[in-house]
Every structure is written in C-alpha cells, then in structure tokens.
C-alpha positions as CSV (number, residue, x, y, z in Angstrom):
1,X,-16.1,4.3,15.8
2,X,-13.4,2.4,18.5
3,X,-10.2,1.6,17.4
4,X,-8.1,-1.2,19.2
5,X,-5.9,1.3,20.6
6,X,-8.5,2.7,22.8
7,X,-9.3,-0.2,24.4
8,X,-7.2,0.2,27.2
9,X,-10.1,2.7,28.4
10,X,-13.0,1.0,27.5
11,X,-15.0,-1.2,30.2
12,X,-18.4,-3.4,29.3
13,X,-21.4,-1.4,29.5
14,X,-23.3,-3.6,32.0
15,X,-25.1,-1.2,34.7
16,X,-26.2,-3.0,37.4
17,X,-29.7,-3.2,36.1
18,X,-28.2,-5.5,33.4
19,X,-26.4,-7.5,35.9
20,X,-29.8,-8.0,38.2
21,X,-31.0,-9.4,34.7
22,X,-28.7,-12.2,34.5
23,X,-29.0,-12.9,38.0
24,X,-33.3,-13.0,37.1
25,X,-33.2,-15.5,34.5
26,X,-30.9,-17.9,36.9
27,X,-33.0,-17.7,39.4
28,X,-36.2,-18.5,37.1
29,X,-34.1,-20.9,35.6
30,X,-33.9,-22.9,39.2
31,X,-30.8,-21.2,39.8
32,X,-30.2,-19.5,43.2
33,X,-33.4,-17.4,44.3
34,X,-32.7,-13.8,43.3
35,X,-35.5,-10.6,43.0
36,X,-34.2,-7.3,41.6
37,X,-34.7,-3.8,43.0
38,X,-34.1,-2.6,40.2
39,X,-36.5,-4.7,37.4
40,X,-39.5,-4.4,38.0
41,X,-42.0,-7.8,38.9
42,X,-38.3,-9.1,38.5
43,X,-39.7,-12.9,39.5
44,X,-42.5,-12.5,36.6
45,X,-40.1,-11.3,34.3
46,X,-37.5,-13.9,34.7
47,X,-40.6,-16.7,34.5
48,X,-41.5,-15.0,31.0
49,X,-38.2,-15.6,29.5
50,X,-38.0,-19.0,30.7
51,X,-41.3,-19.6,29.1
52,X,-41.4,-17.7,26.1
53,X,-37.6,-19.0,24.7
54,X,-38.5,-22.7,25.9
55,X,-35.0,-23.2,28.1
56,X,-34.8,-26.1,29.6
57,X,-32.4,-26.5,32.4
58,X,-30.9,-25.5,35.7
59,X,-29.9,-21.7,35.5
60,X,-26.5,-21.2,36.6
61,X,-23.2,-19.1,36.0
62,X,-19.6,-19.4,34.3
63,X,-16.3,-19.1,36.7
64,X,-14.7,-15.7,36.2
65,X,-12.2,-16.6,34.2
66,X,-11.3,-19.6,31.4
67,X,-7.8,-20.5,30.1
68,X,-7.2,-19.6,26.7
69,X,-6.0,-21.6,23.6
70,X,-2.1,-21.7,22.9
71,X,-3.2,-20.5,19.8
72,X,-4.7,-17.2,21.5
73,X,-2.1,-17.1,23.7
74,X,1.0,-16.5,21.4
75,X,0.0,-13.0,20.9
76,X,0.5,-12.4,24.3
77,X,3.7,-11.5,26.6
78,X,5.4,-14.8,27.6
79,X,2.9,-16.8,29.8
80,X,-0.3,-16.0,27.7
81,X,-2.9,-13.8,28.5
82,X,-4.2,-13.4,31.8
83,X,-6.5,-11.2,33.8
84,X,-9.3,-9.7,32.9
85,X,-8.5,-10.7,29.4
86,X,-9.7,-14.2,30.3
87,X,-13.5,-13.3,31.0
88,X,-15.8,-15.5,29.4
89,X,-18.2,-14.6,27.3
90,X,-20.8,-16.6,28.6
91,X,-22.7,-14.4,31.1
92,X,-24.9,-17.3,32.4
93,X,-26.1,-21.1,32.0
94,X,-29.3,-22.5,31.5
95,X,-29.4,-26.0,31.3
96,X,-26.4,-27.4,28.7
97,X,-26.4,-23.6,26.8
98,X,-23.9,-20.9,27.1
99,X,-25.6,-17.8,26.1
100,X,-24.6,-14.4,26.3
101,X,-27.0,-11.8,27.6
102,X,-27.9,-8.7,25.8
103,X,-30.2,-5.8,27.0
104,X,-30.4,-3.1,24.8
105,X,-27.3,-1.3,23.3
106,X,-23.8,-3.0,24.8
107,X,-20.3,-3.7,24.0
108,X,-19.5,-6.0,21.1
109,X,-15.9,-6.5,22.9
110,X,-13.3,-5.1,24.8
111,X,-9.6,-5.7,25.6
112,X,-5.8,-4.5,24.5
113,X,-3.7,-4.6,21.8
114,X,-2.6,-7.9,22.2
115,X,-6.5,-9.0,21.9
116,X,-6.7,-6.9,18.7
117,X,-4.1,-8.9,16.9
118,X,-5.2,-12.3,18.0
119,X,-8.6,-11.4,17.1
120,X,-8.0,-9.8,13.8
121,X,-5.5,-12.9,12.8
122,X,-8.0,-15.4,14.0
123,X,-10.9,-14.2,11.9
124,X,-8.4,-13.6,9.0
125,X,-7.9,-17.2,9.3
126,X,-11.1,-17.8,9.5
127,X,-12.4,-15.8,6.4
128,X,-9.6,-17.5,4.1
129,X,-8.0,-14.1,3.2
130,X,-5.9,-14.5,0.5
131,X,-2.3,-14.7,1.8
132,X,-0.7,-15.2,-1.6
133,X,-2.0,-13.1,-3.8
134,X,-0.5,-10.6,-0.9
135,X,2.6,-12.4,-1.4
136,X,2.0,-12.0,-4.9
137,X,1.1,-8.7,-4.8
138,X,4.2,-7.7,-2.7
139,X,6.6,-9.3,-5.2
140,X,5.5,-6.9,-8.1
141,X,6.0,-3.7,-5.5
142,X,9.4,-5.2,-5.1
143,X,9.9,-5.5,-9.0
144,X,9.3,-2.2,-9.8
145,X,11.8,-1.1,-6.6
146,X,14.4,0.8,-8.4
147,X,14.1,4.1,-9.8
148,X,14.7,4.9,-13.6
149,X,15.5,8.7,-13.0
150,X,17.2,11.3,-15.8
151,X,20.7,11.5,-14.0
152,X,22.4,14.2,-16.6
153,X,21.0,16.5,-13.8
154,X,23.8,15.4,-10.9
155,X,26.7,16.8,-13.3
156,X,28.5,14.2,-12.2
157,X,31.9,13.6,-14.1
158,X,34.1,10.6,-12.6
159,X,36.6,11.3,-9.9
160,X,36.4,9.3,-7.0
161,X,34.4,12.2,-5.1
162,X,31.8,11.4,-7.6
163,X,32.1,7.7,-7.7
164,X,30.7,8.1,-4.1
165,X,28.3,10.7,-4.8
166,X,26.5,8.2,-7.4
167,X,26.5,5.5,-5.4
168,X,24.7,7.3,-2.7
169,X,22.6,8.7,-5.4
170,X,21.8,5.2,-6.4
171,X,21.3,4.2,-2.3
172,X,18.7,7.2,-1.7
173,X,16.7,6.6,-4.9
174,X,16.2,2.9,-4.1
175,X,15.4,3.8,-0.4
176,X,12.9,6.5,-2.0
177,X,11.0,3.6,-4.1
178,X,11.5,1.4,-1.1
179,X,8.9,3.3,0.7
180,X,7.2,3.9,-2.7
181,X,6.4,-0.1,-2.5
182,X,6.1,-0.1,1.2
183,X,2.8,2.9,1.1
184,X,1.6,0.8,-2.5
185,X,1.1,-2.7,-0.1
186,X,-0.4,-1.0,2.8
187,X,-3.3,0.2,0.3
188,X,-3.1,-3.2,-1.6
189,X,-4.0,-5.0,2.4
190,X,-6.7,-2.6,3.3
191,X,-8.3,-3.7,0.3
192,X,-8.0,-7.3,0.6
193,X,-10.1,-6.4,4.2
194,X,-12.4,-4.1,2.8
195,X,-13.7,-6.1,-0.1
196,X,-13.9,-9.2,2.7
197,X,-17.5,-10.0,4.1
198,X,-16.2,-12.7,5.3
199,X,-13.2,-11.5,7.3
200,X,-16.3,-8.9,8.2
201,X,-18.3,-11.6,9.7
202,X,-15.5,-13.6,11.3
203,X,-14.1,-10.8,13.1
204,X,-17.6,-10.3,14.7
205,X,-18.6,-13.8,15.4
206,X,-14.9,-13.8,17.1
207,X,-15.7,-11.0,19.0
208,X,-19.3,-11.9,19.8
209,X,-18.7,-15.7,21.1
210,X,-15.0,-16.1,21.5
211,X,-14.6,-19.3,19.8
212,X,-11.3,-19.4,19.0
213,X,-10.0,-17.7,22.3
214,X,-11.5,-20.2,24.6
215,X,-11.4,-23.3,22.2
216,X,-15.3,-23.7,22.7
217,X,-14.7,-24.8,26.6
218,X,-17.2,-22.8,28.9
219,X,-15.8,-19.1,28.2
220,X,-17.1,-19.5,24.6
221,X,-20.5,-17.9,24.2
222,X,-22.7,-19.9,21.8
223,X,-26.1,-18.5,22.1
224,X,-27.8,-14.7,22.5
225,X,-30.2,-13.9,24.7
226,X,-31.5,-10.4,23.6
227,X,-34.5,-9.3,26.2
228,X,-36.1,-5.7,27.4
229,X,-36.8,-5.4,31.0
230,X,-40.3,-6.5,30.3
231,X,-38.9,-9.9,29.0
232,X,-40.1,-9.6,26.0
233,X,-36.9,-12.0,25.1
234,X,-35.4,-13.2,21.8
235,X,-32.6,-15.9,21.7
236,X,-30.1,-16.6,18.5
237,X,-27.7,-19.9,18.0
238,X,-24.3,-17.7,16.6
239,X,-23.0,-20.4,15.6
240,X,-26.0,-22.1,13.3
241,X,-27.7,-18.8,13.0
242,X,-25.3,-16.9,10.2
243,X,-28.0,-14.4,9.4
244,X,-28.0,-13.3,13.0
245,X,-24.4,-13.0,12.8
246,X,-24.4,-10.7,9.2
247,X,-27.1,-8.7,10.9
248,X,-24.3,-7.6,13.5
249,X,-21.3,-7.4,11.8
250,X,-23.3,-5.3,9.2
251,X,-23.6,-2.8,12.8
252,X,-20.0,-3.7,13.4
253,X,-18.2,-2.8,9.7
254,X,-14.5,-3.4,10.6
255,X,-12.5,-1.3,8.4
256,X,-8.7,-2.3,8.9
257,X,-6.0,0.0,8.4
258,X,-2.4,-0.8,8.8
259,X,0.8,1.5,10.4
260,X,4.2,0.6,10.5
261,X,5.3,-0.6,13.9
262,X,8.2,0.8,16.1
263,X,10.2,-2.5,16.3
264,X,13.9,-1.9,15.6
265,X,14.8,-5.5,14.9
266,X,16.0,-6.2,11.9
267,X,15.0,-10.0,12.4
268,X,12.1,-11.7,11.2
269,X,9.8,-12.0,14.1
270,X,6.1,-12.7,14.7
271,X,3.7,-14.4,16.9
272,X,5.0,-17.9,14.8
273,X,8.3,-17.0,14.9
274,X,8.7,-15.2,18.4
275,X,12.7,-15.5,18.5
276,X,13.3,-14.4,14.9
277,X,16.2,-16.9,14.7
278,X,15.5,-17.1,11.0
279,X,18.6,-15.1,9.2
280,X,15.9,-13.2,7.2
281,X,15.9,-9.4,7.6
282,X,12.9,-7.6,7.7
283,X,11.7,-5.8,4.4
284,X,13.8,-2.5,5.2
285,X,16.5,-3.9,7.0
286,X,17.0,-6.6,3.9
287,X,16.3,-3.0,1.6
288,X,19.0,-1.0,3.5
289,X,21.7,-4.2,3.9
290,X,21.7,-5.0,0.7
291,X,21.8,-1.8,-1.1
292,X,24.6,-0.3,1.3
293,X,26.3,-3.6,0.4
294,X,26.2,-3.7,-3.1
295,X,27.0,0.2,-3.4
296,X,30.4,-0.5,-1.4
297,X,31.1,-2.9,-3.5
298,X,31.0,-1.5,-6.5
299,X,32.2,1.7,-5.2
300,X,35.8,0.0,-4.2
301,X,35.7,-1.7,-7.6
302,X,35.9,1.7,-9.1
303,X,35.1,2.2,-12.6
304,X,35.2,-1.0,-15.5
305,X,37.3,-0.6,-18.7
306,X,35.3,2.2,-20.9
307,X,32.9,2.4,-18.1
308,X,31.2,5.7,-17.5
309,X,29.6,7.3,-14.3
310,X,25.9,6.6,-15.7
311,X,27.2,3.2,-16.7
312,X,28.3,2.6,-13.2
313,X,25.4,3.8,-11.9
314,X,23.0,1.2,-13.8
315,X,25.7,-1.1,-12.5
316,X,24.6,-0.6,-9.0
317,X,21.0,-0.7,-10.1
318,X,21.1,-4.0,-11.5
319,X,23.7,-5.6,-9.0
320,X,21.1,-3.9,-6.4
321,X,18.2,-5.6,-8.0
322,X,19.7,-9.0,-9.0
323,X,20.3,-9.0,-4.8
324,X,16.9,-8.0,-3.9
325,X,15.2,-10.4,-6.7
326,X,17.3,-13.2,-4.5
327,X,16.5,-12.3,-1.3
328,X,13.0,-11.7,-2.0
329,X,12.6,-15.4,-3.2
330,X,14.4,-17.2,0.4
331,X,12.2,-14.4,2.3
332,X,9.0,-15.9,0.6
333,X,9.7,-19.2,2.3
334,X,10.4,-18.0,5.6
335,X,7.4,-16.3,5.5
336,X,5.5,-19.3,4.3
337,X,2.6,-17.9,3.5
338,X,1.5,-16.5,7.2
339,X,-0.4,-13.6,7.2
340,X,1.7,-12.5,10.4
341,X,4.6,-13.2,9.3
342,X,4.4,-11.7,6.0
343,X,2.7,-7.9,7.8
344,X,6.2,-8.9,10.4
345,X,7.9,-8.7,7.2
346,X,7.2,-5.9,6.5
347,X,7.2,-4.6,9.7
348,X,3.7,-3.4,9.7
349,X,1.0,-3.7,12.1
350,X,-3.3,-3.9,11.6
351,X,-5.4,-1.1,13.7
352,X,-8.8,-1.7,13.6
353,X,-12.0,0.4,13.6
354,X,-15.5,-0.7,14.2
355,X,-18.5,0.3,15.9
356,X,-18.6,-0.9,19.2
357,X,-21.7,-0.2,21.0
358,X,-24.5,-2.6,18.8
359,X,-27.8,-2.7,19.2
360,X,-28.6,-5.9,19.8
C-alpha cells in the first residue's frame, strides 16, 4: 500500500516500451509515422488496435501540461499548482477521444501532499459524505467534554493555595477529555470513509481521469485504452462505464486515516478560508482559551457565600461548559458545513492509503 506522503518519491511506471506504445497507436491512428525497436511488428500492432477498438480519427498527443481548476488550485501554495503537477492525464488523441493508455500493471496516480488533499476533498464532494452528521457527531464528543471524577482524593481543604490547585485540577481534567473527544472523532471520520463505496469510487475515478483537476479541458482523461504488446486491446468510457470504474477502485481500496497536523494557529484556516480572519479558534485553541478563562475567573472571585471547594469546583465545570456549549454553536456556522473546514477545525489532516500499482 502507498500513502500520500510517499509520493514525493514516486514517478509513473512508463518504461520506454510503454511510451513507444503510445507513440504506435498515433502513428496507426494517421498520427506522425513512428515504428518501435522495442515492440515488435510495431506497425501491425498499432493497425490491430485501430481496427479491433473501431477509433476513428487522426492520432495525436496532449501538450505537457493543462491549467488547473481554481477549485484544484486552492489547495496549493499561492499561485496554484504548477509543474509536473499539471500533467494531463490524457497520454494520447485519436480522433475527438482523450484516452489514457494502460499496458499491463501502472500507476493509478502520483503527486504531493497538496494533490492528496485536493483529491481526497474532491471525491468526498463527489461521494456526498455526510458532513453533518460529522458535525453532529462532533457536537455529542463535545457534550460529554468534562470529566465527572471522585475529587475527595485531592484532599483539598479551601485556602487560596487550594483555590488554585482546583482550578487547575478542573483545567487538566477538561484538557484530558478534550483529547478524549478529539481520538473519539478521528475514529468516528475513518468510518464515515470506510463504510463509503462511493467516496471509494470517486476517489479512483478522480485519480484515474482527473476530472475535477483539469475541469474536463484536454488534461482530463475520459477513456482507457488497456492493450498487451500484441495489441490484443480493450477500451473503457470511465465516465459512462461505472462498472469499469468499481472494478478498479475495488484494486484501489482507499482506507483514510486522519493525524493531527502541526499548524500552531489558533485561527480557523482552510483551503475556503485561507486567511483565517474568522475570530473562531480552532477546537484546542477554543478548548484551552476558554477553560484558562473561565478558571481565572472564578479563581479571583474566590469562594461564594457557603460555598465549598467541590462546590467551586462544579462551578468551574459548568461555567466551563455553559462557554464551550456557546462557542461550539458560532463555530458550527463558520464551519458551514465544509468538510475542510470542519477536519481545519479540528486541526486534523486525511492520510491516505491505497494500492497504487493496478492491473489494469
């Protein structure tokens, strides 16, 4: 299995035998003459595949790069992707089709991390997953945030000295449920993936034709042209053919993890919101504000009439909670139901693994 992370390393697995193939089907296409060292009865071969598939049309090949969408491009440095990122899918023409060309085992995809997230948002788009009961989900973690623990233990009496240790008592313990509800949502997303087929099958068909990176222009790969060096040649319509694309993705099995990311902003920022001019912390930022706020508060407020030290710690709990409870319901609408947003949120990020090398 691949995982985004190692794409960096990873190149497509064309040899030059698999070029010389493209290069054959042009040429028998009309394209410019070509005959391969390499294939054998090259000019024969490329004839067959004409024939046998029925293409009609001058052969012909892409440019070597396309622009991408804006929509692509936002999950990119400022100024979009660019480079090799940009390769089209489309290996070759013939006539009016873009088709892709397959021989033997190759690369479903390649690229960085920055074309992990756009691909993994675009086919979680795509597959409809279900951003609010996430949001849903999330809400009930965040219910059940604070702690109910037995604090006779702390032999805590009332001074001031203890005043303070009980409200850092009552900080830790919330902080310690915190990541409680943080682990409990990271298992709650990888099953909303898991379950999907669809998100399954969108992530491939992304990955396969490119659809939503190139905005269907030339880049965008629409048909599969799976051959043998015989030509002995089968050709598949991804985009009408949905049982050609199950077949691969069922090779592909995406299984999407997700690992909190290293961003030290406390600011709500995504590929949506890139500036994170919002005034809405991120979930521990939000957690560690508002509890450190409330504790000082109550702390210099000292003790109520008849109040004891448990008393004042269930003070901070509920004056902790009643501040979360708010902040959770202005955070919900800033996230507005965006699945990057909410992961942003709670400053998370997806890693995907899937088989790479398909058999076509």
């Amino acid at each position: 299995m691949r995982t985004f992370k190692q794409y960096n390393s990873i190149t497509e697995s064309n040899t030059q035998k698999a070029y010389d193939m493209e290069k054959v089907i042009v040429s028998a296409a009309g394209g410019p003459k070509f005959v391969s060292s390499n294939i054998n009865d090259s000019v024969k071969v490329g004839e067959k595949i004409i024939k046998s598939l029925k293409l009609k049309g001058t052969g012909s090949f892409p440019e070597n790069t396309y622009s991408a969408t804006s929509k692509w491009n936002k999950y990119f440095k400022a100024g979009g992707a660019t480079g090799s990122t940009l390769t089209p899918k489309t290996d070759l023409f013939v006539g009016d089709k873009r088709i892709s060309l397959k021989t033997g085992t190759a690369q479903l995809m390649s690229g960085g991390t920055s074309e992990a997230a756009a691909t993994f948002y675009s086919a979680a788009e795509k597959a409809g997953v279900d951003k609010d009961d996430l949001i849903t989900s999330l809400g009930k973690h965040i219910d059940n945030l604070l702690p109910s623990t037995d604090m006779r233990k702390l032999g805590i009496k009332g001074n001031k000295t203890d005043l303070e240790k009980a409200g850092k008592f009552a900080e830790i313990e919330i902080l310690k449920k915190a990541d409680e509800a943080h682990q409990a949502f990271k298992v709650d997303l990888r099953k909303a993936f898991k379950t999907n087929s669809k998100f399954a099958e969108a992530f491939t068909f992304e990955a396969m034709t490119g659809d939503i990176k190139f905005g269907n222009n030339n880049g965008t790969a629409e048909y599969f042209l799976i051959t043998d060096y015989k030509g002995n040649a089968k050709i598949y319509n991804a985009f009408t053919d949905k049982g050609y694309v199950k077949k691969i993705a069922k090779q592909v099995r995406p299984d999407v993890k997700f690992k909190s990311s290293q961003s030290t902003s406390s600011q709500l920022k995504s590929p949506s919101n890139p500036k994170g001019k919002t005034g809405f912390y991120t979930f521990w930022s939000a957690v560690g504000v508002g509890v450190k706020m409330v504790m000082e508060e109550e702390i210099h407020k000292g003790f109520m009439l008849n109040e004891g030290v448990f008393d004042f710690i269930k003070r901070v709990f509920n004056k902790a909670k009643s501040w979360l409870s708010n902040f959770w319901d202005k955070a919900k609408k800033a996230i507005g139901g965006k699945l990057e947003d909410l992961l942003s949120f709670m400053t998370l990020q997806p890693e995907i693994n899937f088989k790479n090398n398909i058999s076509w």
